[in-house]
Each structure stands twice: as structure tokens, then as C-alpha cells.
N, C-alpha and C positions, 0 to 999 in steps of 0.2 A: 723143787722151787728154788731159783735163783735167789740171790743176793740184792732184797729189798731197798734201792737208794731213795733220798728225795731230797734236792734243790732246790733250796729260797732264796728270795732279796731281804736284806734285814736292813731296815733305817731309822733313822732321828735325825730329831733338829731342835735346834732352839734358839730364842732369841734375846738378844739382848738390847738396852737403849746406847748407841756409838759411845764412846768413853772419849773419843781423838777423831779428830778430823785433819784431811792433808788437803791443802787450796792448791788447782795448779791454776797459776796466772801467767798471762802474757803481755806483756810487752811489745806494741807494735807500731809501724807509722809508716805510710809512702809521701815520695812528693818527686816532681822534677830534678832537684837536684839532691845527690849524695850526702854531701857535709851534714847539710842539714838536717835529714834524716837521719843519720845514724848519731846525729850529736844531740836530736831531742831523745831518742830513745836510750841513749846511755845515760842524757842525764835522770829520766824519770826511774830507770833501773837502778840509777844510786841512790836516788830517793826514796823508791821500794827499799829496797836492802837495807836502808839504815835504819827505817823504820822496824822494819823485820827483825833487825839485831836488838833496838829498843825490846822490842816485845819479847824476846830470846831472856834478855836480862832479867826481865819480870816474871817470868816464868808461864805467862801465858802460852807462846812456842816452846815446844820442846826439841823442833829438828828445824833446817829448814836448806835448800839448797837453791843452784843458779847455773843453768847451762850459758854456753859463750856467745854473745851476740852474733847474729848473721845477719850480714847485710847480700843481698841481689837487685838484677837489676832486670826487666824485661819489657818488653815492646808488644801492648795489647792491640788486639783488634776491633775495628767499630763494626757496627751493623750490617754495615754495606761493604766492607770487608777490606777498608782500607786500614793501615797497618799504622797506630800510633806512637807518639814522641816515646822515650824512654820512660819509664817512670822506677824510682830507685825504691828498696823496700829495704826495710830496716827491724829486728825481731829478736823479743831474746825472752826464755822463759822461768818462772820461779817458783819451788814448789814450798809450801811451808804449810809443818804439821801444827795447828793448835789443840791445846788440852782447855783452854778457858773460852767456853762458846761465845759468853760473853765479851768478851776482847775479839773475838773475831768478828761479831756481828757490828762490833762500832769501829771495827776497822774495814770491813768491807761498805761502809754505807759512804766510808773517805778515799777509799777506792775506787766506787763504780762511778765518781761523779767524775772521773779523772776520761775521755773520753780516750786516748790513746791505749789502756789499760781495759783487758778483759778478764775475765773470771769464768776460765774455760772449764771448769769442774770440780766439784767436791767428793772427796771419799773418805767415808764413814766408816769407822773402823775401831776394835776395841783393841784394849794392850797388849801385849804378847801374853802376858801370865793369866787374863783372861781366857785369850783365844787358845791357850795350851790346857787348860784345866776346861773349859767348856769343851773340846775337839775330846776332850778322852774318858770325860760324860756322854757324849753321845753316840760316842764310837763304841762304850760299855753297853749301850741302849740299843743298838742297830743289834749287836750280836745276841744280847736277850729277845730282840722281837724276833729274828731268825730262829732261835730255836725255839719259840712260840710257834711261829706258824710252821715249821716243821714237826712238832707233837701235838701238834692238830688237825695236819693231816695223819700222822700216823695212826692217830687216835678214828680218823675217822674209816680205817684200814682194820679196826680192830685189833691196835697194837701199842703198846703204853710208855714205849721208853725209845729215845732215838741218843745216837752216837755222832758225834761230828768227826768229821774225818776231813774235811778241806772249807777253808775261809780264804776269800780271796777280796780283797778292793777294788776298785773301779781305778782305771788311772786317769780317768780324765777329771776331776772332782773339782769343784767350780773355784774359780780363783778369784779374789779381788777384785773392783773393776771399776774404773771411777766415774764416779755418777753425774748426770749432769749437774748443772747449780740449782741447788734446791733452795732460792732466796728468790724475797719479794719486795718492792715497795710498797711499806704501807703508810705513808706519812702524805702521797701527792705530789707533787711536782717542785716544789718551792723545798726551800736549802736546808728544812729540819726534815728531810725526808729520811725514816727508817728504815733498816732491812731488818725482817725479820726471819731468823733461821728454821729449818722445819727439819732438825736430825733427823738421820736412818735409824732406824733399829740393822741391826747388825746380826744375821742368821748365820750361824756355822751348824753344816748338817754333815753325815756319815751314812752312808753306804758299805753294806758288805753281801757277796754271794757266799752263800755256805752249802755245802753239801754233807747229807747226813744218812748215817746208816740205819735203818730198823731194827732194832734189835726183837725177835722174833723168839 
């Protein structure tokens, strides 16, 4: 009789409530002509930004960064397929990470009334020394549930003890990914209108294939 192997999936996961959140916002505006376009969108990007560095001092942000404005220009078409005037575009994006929900949610309710300004996505995310001390609990878990389910097939083999001999990871193992805008108004229409936040919970999970010997 040959040499008894058996192959499993071993996994976990768990969750946590986000600890940080990163806002990507944009900055956008078109019109006929040029100037004007890329001079309201720089100036509401200095206005973001300053605000942004406000909130950095307080400790509310803890990162926050700013790609380089882009301005283009292009010539759409109508219905009937005639080619219209120029129209100039003007665009420039800001990312910034908050740790105080609270500050973000009364800074996003001064935001979205801003009609040039969008709130292209939130991602929900816990700290590094979280997500390093969680990833190596679960990554502990996936390789006990593997040699679970493989002494239980052995077991049902009529065999009592198994050997591991190869562990392998997956390489593809889910990465990051930023969520849509998980905000609402709930105040109505009229200028004390609130946004209220509705955090992710935050799953980091682990995968492992293991192959195991029967010891016979």
C-alpha cells in the first residue's frame, strides 16, 4: 500500500468595527471657457485643503494627500450628431484619512452642499497594528482548521494521527477596496441637513492549502 496523502483548505476570518476611514474626494467643474474653470476649481481645492490641514492639527485626520490639478478640453456631440462648442474641464482629487467619525461626518454634511465637490468613496479600514495582530490570529486559525479537517478525514480512514508535510497560500487574497459613499441625509432638504455615517466593519480573512501525511 502506498503512501497515504490528504489535501485541505484551511480558513478564518474576522471582523472588526473600522478604526479609520480614508475619504477620496473630487474636485471638478466645466464651462466654455478655460480661466474660469480651472480658477473656481483651484480656488475650492485651497479651500478643501485648508480645511483639511485644520483638521490634521486637531488630530481628527491623521494623513491626508492631493493629486495635481488637470485641466482638458473637448468638443461633445449632440443627438443628431452634430459636433459641439468646446467645453473646458477642470479636476483635481483629495484623499484624507479620518480617525474621529465624528469630525468627518460634520465635515462631510459642509461638503456635499458644495455642488462642484463630490465624495467619490469611503474605505473602511482598521490600523496597521490591528490588521497585523488580527491577519496572524487568523492565519493561526486557518492552519488549525486544516489540520482539523484533515484528522477527520483520516479518522474516517481509520487512522488517528496525520503529518503535514506542505502549506501553501493563495496568492491572490483580497485586497483593500474602496467602498462606495456609505452616507445619508437625514435632516431634509433645508441647510441643517445631517449626514449620517454608517462604518464598515472591516474582515481580514486567511486561506491556506495544506497537504498532509497519514501516518499509518
Amino acid at each position: 500500500m502506498g503512501e497515504l496523502t490528504i489535501v485541505v483548505n484551511g480558513t478564518s476570518q474576522r471582523e472588526l468595527p473600522a478604526e479609520r476611514v480614508t475619504v477620496r474626494l473630487r474636485v471638478a467643474a466645466d464651462g466654455p471657457e478655460r480661466d474660469p474653470v480651472v480658477n473656481q476649481v483651484r480656488a475650492l481645492h485651497a479651500e478643501t485643503t485648508a480645511q483639511v490641514e485644520q483638521l490634521h492639527d486637531s488630530g481628527a485626520v491623521s494623513w491626508w494627500s492631493s493629486d495635481q490639478l488637470r485641466a482638458w478640453g473637448d468638443r461633445p456631440w449632440s443627438n443628431d450628431g452634430a459636433q459641439l462648442p468646446l467645453v473646458h474641464h477642470a479636476a483635481v482629487e483629495v484623499l484624507v484619512r479620518f480617525v474621529d467619525f465624528t469630525a468627518l461626518g460634520q465635515w462631510l454634511t459642509e461638503t456635499a452642499a458644495v455642488d462642484a465637490i463630490a465624495v467619490a468613496g469611503l474605505h473602511w479600514e482598521l490600523e496597521e497594528a490591528t490588521t497585523e495582530e488580527l491577519t496572524a490570529q487568523v492565519q493561526t486559525a486557518a492552519v488549525h482548521d486544516a489540520v482539523a479537517r484533515a484528522t477527520r478525514y483520516a479518522a474516517a480512514l481509520g487512522h488517528e494521527q496525520v503529518e503535514a508535510v506542505e502549506i501553501t497560500e493563495p496568492s491572490d487574497l483580497s485586497q483593500p477596496r474602496m467602498m462606495a459613499m456609505s452616507v445619508r441625509d437625514t435632516g431634509g432638504s433645508g441647510g441643517g441637513a445631517a449626514i449620517e455615517l454608517r462604518p464598515e466593519d472591516v474582515t481580514v480573512r486567511a486561506s491556506v492549502t495544506a497537504r498532509f501525511r497519514v501516518l499509518v
